[in-house]
Wavefront OBJ file of the C-alpha trace (Angstrom):
o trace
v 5.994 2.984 -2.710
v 5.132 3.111 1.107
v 7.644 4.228 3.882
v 7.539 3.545 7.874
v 6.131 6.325 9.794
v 9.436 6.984 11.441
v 10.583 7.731 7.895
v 7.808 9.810 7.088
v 8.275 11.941 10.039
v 11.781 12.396 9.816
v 11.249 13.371 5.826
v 8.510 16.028 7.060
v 10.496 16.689 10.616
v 13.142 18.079 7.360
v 10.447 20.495 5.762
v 10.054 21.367 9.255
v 6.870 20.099 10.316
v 6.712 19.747 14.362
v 7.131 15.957 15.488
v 8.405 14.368 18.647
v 12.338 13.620 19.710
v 11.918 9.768 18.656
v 14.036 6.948 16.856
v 13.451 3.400 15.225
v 15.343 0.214 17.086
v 16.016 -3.485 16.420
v 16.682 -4.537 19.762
v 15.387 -4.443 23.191
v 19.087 -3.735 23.728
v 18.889 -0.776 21.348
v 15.359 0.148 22.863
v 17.058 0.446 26.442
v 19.620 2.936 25.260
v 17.720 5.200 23.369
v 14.994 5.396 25.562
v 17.401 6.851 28.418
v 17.858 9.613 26.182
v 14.438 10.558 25.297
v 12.847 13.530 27.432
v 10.097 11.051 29.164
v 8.203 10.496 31.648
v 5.789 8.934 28.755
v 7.482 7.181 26.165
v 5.211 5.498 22.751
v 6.210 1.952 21.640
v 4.962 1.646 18.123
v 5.535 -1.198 16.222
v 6.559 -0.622 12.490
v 4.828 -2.346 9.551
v 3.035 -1.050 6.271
v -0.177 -1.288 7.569
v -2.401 0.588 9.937
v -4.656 -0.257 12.583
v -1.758 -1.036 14.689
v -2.947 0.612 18.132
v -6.098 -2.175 18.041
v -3.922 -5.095 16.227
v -3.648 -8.203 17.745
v -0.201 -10.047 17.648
v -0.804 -14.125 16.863
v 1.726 -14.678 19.485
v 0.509 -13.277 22.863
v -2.891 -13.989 24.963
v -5.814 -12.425 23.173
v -5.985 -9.692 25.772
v -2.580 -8.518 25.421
v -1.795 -4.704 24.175
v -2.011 -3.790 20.287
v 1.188 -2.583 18.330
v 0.790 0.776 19.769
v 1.826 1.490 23.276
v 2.219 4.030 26.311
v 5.288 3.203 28.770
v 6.354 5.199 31.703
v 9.927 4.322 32.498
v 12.526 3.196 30.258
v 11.951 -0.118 31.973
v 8.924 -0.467 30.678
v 9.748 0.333 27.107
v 12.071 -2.691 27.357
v 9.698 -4.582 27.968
v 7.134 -4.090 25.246
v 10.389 -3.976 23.122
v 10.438 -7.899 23.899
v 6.934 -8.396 23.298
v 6.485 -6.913 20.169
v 9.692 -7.874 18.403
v 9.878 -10.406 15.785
v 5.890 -11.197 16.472
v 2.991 -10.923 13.955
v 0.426 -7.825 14.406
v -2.628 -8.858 12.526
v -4.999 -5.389 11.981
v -7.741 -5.397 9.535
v -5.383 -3.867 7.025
v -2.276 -7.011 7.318
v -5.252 -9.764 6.662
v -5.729 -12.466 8.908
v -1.506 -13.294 7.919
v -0.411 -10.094 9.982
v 3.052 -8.282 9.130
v 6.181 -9.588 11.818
v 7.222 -6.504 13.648
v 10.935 -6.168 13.034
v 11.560 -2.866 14.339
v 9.535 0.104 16.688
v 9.924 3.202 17.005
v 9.995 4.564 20.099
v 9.111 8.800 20.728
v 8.677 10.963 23.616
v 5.148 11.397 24.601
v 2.699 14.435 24.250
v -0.537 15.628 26.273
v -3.182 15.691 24.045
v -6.450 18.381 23.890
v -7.151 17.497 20.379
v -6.861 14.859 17.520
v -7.256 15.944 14.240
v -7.371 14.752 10.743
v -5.743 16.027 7.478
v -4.036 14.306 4.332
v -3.144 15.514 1.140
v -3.917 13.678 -2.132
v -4.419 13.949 -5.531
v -8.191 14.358 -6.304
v -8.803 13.502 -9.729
v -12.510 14.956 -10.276
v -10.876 18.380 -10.092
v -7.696 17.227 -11.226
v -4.995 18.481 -8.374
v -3.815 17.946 -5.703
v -6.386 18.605 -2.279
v -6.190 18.589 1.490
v -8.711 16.394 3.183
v -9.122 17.893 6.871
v -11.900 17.008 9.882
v -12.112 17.910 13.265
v -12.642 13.496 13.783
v -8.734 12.739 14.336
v -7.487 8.965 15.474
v -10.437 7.701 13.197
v -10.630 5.984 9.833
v -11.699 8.669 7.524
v -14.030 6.187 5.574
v -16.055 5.843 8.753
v -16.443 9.881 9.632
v -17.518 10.037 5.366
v -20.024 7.651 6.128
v -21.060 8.233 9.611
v -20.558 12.160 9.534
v -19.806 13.481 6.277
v -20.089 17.037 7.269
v -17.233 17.291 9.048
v -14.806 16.762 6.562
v -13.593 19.363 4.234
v -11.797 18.736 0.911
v -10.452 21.914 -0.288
v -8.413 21.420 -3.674
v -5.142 23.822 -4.358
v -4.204 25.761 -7.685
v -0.569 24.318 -8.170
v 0.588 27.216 -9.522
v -0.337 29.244 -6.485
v 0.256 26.693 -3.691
v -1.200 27.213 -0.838
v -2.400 30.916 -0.245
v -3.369 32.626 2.918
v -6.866 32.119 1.986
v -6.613 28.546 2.101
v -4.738 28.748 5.150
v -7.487 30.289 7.119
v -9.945 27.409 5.182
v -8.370 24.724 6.406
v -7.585 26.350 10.326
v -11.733 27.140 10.341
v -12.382 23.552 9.526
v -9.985 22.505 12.175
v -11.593 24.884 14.751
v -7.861 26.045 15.319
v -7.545 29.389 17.239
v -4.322 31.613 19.062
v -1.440 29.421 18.736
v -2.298 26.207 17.205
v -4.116 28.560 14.537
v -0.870 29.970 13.763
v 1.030 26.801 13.468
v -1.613 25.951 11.183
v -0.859 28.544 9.118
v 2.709 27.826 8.843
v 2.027 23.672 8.704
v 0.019 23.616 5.676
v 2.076 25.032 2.784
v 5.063 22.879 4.510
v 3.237 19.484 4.193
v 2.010 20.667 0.704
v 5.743 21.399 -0.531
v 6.961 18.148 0.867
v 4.043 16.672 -1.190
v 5.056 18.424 -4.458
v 8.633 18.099 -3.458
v 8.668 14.504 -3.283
v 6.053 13.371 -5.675
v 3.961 11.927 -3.069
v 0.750 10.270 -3.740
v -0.736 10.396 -0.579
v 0.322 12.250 2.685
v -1.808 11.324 5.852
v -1.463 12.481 9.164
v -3.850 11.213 11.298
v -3.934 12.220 14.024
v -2.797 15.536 14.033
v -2.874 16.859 17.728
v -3.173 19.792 20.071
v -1.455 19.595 22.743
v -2.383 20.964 26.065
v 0.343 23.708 25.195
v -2.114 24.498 22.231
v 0.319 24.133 19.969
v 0.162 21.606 17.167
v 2.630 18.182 16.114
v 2.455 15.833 13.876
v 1.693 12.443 15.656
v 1.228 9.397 13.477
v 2.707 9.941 9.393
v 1.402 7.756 5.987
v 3.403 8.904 3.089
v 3.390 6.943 -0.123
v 4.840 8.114 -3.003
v 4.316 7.682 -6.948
v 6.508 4.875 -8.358
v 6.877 6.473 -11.157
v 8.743 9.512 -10.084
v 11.209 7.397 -8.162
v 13.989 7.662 -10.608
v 14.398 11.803 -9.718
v 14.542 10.789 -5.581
v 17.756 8.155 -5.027
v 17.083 9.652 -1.249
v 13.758 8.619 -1.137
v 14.734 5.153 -2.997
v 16.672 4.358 -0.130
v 14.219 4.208 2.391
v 12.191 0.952 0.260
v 12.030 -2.209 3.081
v 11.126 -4.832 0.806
v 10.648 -7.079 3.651
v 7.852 -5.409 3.766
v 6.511 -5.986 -0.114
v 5.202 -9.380 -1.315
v 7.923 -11.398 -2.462
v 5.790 -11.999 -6.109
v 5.600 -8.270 -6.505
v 8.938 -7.195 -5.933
v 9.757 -9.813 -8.523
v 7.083 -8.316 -10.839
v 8.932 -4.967 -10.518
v 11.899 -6.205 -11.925
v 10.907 -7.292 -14.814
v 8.918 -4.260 -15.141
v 5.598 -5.983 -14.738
v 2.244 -4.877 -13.185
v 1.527 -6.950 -10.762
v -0.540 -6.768 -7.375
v -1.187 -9.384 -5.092
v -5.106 -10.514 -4.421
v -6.590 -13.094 -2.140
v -8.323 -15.256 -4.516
v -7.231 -19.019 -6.192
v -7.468 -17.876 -10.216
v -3.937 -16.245 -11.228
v -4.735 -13.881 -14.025
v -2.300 -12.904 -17.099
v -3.738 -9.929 -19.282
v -2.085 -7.284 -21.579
v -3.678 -3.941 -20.737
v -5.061 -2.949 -17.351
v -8.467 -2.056 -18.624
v -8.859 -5.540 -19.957
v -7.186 -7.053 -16.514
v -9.741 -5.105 -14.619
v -12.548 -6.980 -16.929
v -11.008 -10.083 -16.332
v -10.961 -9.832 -12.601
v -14.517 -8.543 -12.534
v -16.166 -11.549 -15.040
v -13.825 -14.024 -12.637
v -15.842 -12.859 -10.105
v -19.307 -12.671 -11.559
v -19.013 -16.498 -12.216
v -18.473 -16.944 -8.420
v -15.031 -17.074 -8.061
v -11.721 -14.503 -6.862
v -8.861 -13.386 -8.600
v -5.588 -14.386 -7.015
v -3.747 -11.037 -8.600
v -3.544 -8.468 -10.870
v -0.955 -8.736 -13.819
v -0.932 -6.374 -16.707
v 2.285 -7.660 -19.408
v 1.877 -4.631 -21.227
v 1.528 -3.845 -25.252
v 5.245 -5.013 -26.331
v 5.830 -7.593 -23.959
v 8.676 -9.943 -24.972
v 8.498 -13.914 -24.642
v 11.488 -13.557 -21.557
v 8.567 -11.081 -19.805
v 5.792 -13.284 -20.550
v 7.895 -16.388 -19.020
v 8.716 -14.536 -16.166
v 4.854 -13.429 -15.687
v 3.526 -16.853 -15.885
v 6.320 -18.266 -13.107
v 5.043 -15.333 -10.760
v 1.665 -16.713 -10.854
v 2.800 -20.393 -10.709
v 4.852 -19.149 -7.537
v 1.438 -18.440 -5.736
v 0.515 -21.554 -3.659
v -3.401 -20.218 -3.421
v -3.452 -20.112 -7.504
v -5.913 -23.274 -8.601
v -6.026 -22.336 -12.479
v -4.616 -19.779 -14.555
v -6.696 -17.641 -16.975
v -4.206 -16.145 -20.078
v -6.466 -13.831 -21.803
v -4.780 -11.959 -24.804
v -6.141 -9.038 -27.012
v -3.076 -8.621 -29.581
v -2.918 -5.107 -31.042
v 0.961 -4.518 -30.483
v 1.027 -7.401 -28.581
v 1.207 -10.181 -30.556
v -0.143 -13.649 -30.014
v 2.362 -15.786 -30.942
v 4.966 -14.009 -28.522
v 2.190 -14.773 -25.842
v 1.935 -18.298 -26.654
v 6.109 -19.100 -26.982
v 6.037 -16.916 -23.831
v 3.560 -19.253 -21.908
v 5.440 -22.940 -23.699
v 8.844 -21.716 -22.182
v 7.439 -20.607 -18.349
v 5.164 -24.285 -18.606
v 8.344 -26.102 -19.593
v 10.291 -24.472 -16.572
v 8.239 -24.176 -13.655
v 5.602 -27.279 -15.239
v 2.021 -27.058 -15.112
v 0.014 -28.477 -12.149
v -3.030 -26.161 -12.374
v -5.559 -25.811 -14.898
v -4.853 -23.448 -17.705
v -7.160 -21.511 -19.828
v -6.234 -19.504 -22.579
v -8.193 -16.948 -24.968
v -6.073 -15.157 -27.430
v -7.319 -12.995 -30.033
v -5.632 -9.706 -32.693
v -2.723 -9.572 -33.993
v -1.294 -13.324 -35.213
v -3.877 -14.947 -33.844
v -3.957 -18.305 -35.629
v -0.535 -18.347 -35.445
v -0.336 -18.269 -31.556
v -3.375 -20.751 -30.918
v -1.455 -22.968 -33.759
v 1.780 -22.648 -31.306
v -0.032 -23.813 -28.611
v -2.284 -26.481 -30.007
v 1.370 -28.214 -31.400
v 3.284 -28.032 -27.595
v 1.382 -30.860 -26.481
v 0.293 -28.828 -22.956
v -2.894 -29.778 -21.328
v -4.500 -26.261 -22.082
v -8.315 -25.414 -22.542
v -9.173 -23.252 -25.475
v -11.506 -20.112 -25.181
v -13.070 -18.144 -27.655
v -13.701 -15.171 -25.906
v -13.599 -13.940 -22.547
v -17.204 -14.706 -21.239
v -16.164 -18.095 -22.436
v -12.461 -18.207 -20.819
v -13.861 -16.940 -17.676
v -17.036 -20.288 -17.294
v -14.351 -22.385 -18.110
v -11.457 -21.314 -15.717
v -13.930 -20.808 -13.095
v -15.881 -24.854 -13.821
v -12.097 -25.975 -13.825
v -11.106 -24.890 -10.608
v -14.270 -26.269 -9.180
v -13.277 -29.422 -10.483
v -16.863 -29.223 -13.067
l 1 2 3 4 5 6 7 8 9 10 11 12 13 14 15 16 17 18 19 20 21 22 23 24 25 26 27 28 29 30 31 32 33 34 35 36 37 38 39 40 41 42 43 44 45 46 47 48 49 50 51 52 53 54 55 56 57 58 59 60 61 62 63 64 65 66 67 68 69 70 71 72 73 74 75 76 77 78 79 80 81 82 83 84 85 86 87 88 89 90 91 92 93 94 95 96 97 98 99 100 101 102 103 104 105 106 107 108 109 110 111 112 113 114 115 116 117 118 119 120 121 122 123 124 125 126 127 128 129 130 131 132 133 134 135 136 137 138 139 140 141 142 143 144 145 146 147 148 149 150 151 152 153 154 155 156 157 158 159 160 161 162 163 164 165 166 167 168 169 170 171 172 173 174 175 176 177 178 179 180 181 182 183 184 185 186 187 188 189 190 191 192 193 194 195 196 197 198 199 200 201 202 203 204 205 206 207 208 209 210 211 212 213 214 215 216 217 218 219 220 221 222 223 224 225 226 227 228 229 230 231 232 233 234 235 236 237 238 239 240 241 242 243 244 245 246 247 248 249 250 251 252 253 254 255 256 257 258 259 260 261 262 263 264 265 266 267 268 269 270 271 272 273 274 275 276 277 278 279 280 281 282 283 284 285 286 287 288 289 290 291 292 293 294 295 296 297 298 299 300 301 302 303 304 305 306 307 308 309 310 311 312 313 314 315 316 317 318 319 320 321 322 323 324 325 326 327 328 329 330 331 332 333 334 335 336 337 338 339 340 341 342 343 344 345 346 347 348 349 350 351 352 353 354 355 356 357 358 359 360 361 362 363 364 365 366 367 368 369 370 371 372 373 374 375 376 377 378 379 380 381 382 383 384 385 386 387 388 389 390 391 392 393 394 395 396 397 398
């Protein structure tokens, strides 16, 4: 689950990690008040969406050379009036997709002088199996481009869980930095608080990025990206709360209800596999016959027919889904369930794509039986290299 950055700052602001006097609005209305109250002269406009990119977005509304979701303003007055640009307009970045996200609320923070931007997130890296700081002295940039431009100057030092962050790794992490006098020693007292708000609240990834130094020298925490493991949810009702599911895709929020795994792609073949290992197969042989899956869906072992129904009407809900690929290894799950599940979402929603299904395991015959007596248009497969030719021929109309 992803949060705003105004909600990420306010969780760490709570740890006590240093961030700016700042607050999220609706309204140029609300914009105009709370900007009178903020310290000024500079003021940062910064439109909130789950994406990032913003500063160089592009919103689909306004001329091609008007500012990104990310900007400076030097009066109240002029706050106001980005407020009215940006509100209830689309910011396309290269992380939104050519679709963009509408920008439904900012957040608006006092300014800073910067010396310095700086990179660090925390995440769990699985080759050493816990949890590690990533930290360069490249701040404002996309990490993926300083690993392949300059991997040298980033520095992924994992930490024992049991001992949390020591002074040791303290003074590892403020060398890679190049921190010295005072923003050294809010290094020192920033890391283990970012690293217990990461234990704390089961987070999966915190990024800040950047990280500055001010002209003071001292540091603050200037852009936030926490997301946190679903999973662990159930133990934080606080973090719960902060969920904006106008932010989620519609078909996935749906998926979560009915306890479904289910991400959203960009391709025209809706997929519906038990077991993500065979899902991640399916997507892959989908594409190796020159075509894109339109999502990932994993029904799980024991899936019931009511899941399976409500699986197949996510996919038919897709307007870029051309044909449907079922493909079914039954070890707990069984086939038949699969196939009733399948009759029952066809007879709802009706059929208006081509379907292929491969079943195989547990009541095999039994399913395929099941579906060869409903009378559906459905092509048979015998096994997935097979399913995957004749999904793919289907959608190209071969």
């Amino acid at each position: 689950m992803n949060i705003h950055e105004y909600q990420a700052k306010r969780l760490l602001g709570g740890f006590g990690a240093p961030i700016a006097e700042g607050v999220a609005v609706y309204s140029p209305e609300q914009a105009e008040e709370w900007a009178a109250k903020l310290p000024g002269p500079l003021y940062v406009v910064k439109s909130q969406i789950h994406a990032g990119g913003r500063g160089k977005g592009k919103f689909k509304e306004l001329p091609e050379d008007a500012k990104g979701g990310v900007r400076l303003a030097r009066s109240p007055e002029e706050v106001v009036a980005h407020a009215k640009e940006m509100l209830g307009n689309t910011l396309v970045t290269k992380q939104t997709g050519p679709e963009g996200k509408v920008v439904n609320r900012l957040y608006i923070e006092d300014g800073a002088d910067i010396a310095r931007e700086l990179y660090l997130s925390i995440l769990v890296d699985r080759t050493v199996g816990r949890p590690a700081f990533v930290v360069s002295t490249e701040g404002g940039m996309d990490i993926e481009a300083v690993a392949e431009e300059t991997p040298e100057k980033i520095l992924t030092l994992p930490i024992d869980p049991e001992a949390g962050v020591t002074e040791e790794d303290g003074k590892t992490l403020c060398d890679a930095l190049e921190l010295k006098d005072e923003a050294r020693a809010d290094g020192m007292a920033l890391f283990p608080i970012l690293y217990k708000a990461f234990m704390d609240k089961d987070m999966s990834l915190l990024e800040v990025n950047p990280l500055i130094v001010m002209e003071d020298g001292r540091l603050r925490v200037l852009d936030a990206k926490v997301s946190f493991d679903s999973n662990a949810l159930f133990r934080h009702d606080d973090i719960r709360e902060l969920r904006d599911e106008t932010e989620e895709d519609a078909k996935e929020i749906e998926a979560s209800k009915h306890d479904l795994a289910y991400v959203a792609l960009d391709g025209n073949i809706g997929c519906m596999v038990n077991g993500a290992g065979l899902a991640m197969a399916t997507m892959d042989i989908i594409k190796l016959y020159g075509a894109e899956p339109a999502n990932f869906l994993d029904v799980g072992g024991g899936a019931s027919k009511e899941k399976v129904t409500a699986a197949f009407k996510i996919i038919t809900a897709d307007p870029a889904v051309q044909g449907i690929l079922v493909n079914i290894f039954g070890g707990i799950m069984r086939c038949d369930v699969i196939a009733e599940g399948v009759i029952a979402a066809v007879k709802e929603v009706g059929l208006k794509v081509p379907l292929v299904v491969r079943l195989e395991g547990t009541n095999v015959e039994l399913g395929k039986k099941i579906i060869d007596e409903s009378g559906l248009n459905v092509i048979s497969a015998d096994d997935l290299d097979d399913a995957a030719q004749k999904i793919v021929n289907a959608v190209k109309g071969a």
